[in-house]
C-alpha positions as CSV (number, residue, x, y, z in Angstrom):
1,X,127.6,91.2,91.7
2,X,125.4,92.2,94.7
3,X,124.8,89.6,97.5
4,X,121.0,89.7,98.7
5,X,119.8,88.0,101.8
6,X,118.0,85.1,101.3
7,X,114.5,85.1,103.2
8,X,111.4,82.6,102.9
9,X,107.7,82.4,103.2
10,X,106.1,79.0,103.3
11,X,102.7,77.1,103.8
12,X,100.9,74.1,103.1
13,X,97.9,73.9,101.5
14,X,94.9,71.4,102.0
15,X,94.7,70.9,98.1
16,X,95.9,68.2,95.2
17,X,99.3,69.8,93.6
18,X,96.9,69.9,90.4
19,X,94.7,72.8,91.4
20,X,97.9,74.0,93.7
21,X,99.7,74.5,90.2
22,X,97.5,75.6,88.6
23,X,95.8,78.4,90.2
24,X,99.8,79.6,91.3
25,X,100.5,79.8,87.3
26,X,97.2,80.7,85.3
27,X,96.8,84.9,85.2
28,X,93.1,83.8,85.4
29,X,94.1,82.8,89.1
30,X,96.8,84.9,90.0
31,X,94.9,88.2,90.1
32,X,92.4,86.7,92.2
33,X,94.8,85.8,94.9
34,X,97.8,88.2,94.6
35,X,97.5,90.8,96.4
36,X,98.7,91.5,100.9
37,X,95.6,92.7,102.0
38,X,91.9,93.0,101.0
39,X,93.0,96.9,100.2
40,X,95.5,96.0,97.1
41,X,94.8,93.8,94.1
42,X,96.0,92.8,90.9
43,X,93.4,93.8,88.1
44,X,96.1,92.1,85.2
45,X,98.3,89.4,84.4
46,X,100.2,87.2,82.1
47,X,102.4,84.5,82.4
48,X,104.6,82.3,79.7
49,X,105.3,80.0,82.4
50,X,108.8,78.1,80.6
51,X,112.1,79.1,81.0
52,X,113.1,82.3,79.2
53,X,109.6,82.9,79.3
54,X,108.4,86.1,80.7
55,X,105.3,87.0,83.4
56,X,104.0,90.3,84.8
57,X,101.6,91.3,87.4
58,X,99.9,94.7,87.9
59,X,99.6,95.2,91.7
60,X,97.7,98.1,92.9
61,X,96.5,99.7,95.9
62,X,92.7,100.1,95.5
63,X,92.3,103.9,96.1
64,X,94.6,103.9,93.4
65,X,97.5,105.5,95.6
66,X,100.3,103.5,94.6
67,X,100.9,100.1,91.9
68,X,103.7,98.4,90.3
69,X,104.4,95.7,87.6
70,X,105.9,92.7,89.3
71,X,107.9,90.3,87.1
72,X,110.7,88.6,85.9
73,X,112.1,85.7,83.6
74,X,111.7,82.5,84.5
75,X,115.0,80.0,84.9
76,X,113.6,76.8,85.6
77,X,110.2,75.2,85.2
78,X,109.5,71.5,86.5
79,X,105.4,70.9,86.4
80,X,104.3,70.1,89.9
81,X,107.9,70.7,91.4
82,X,109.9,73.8,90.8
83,X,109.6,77.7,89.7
84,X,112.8,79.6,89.8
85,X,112.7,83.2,88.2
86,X,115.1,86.5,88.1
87,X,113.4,89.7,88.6
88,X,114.1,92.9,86.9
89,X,116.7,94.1,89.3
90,X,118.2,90.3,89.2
91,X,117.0,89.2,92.5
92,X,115.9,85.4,92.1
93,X,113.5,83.9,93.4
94,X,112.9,79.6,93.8
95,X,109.0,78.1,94.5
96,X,109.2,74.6,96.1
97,X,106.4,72.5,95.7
98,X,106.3,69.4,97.9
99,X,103.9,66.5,97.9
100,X,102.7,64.7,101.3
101,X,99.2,62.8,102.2
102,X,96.5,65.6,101.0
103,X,98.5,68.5,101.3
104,X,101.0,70.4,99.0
105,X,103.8,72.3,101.1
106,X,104.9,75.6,99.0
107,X,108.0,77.4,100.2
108,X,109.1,80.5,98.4
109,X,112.8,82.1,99.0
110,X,113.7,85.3,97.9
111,X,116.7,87.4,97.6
112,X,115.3,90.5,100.2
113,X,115.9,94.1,98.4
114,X,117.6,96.7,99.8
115,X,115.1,98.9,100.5
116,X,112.7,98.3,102.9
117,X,113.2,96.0,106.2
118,X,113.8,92.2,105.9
119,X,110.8,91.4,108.2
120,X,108.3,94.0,106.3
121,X,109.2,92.4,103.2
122,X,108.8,88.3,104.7
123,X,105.6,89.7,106.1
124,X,104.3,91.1,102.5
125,X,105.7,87.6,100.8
126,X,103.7,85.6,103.4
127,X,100.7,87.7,103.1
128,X,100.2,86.9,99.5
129,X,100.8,83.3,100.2
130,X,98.4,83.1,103.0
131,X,96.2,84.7,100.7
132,X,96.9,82.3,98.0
133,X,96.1,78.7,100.7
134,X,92.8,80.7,101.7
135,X,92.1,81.2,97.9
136,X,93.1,77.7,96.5
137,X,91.3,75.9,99.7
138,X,87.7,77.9,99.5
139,X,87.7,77.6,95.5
140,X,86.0,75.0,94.0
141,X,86.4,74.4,90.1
């Protein structure tokens, strides 16, 4: 079994962990903040947020130059708390979601692929969660 490096994005957002949750878990949400940069985005997805259950985003570059399906099985599931899923090529993946005062901290650790550089992939990961705080804190419903 391969041994992946363990890296992790974090922030904390000026939000109840109500609307935190739920715009992290409803597809409704997700492809309105998932995406690194203003130039990709994620026109689907769908999410059977329990464990076993299965989720799937489309990301794409605008210009249509390059996309992928990003998703996996989820292992754990604790409202408010936890997210832990596997990805297709069994990297895991744990979302921590921690309560304080007004504001939700959400760390997210990954197994790092092979592939590309560790500090290219941390910088995509933390992209999307920046993206995510700006999206959660300037939506209002």
């Amino acid at each position: 079994m391969q041994t992946f490096k363990k890296v992790t994005a974090e922030t904390t957002i000026q939000a109840p962990i109500e609307k935190v949750w739920k715009y992290w878990t409803e597809p409704d949400h997700i492809t309105k903040w998932n995406n690194p940069s203003d130039d990709w985005h994620t026109p689907f997805a769908e999410n059977d947020l329990r464990p076993g259950g299965k989720f799937v985003s489309r990301m794409e570059a605008k210009d249509g130059s390059a996309g992928f399906d990003f998703g996996g099985i989820y292992d754990e599931v604790k409202l408010h708390e936890v997210i832990a899923y596997t990805m297709g090529d069994g990297r895991k993946v744990k979302i921590t979601f921690k309560e304080q005062e007004n504001e939700i901290e959400v760390i997210e650790t990954f197994d790092a692929e092979t592939i590309n550089p560790i500090e290219f992939q941390k910088q995509g990961w933390q992209a999307i969660l920046n993206n995510f705080k700006k999206y959660v804190e300037q939506t209002n419903n």
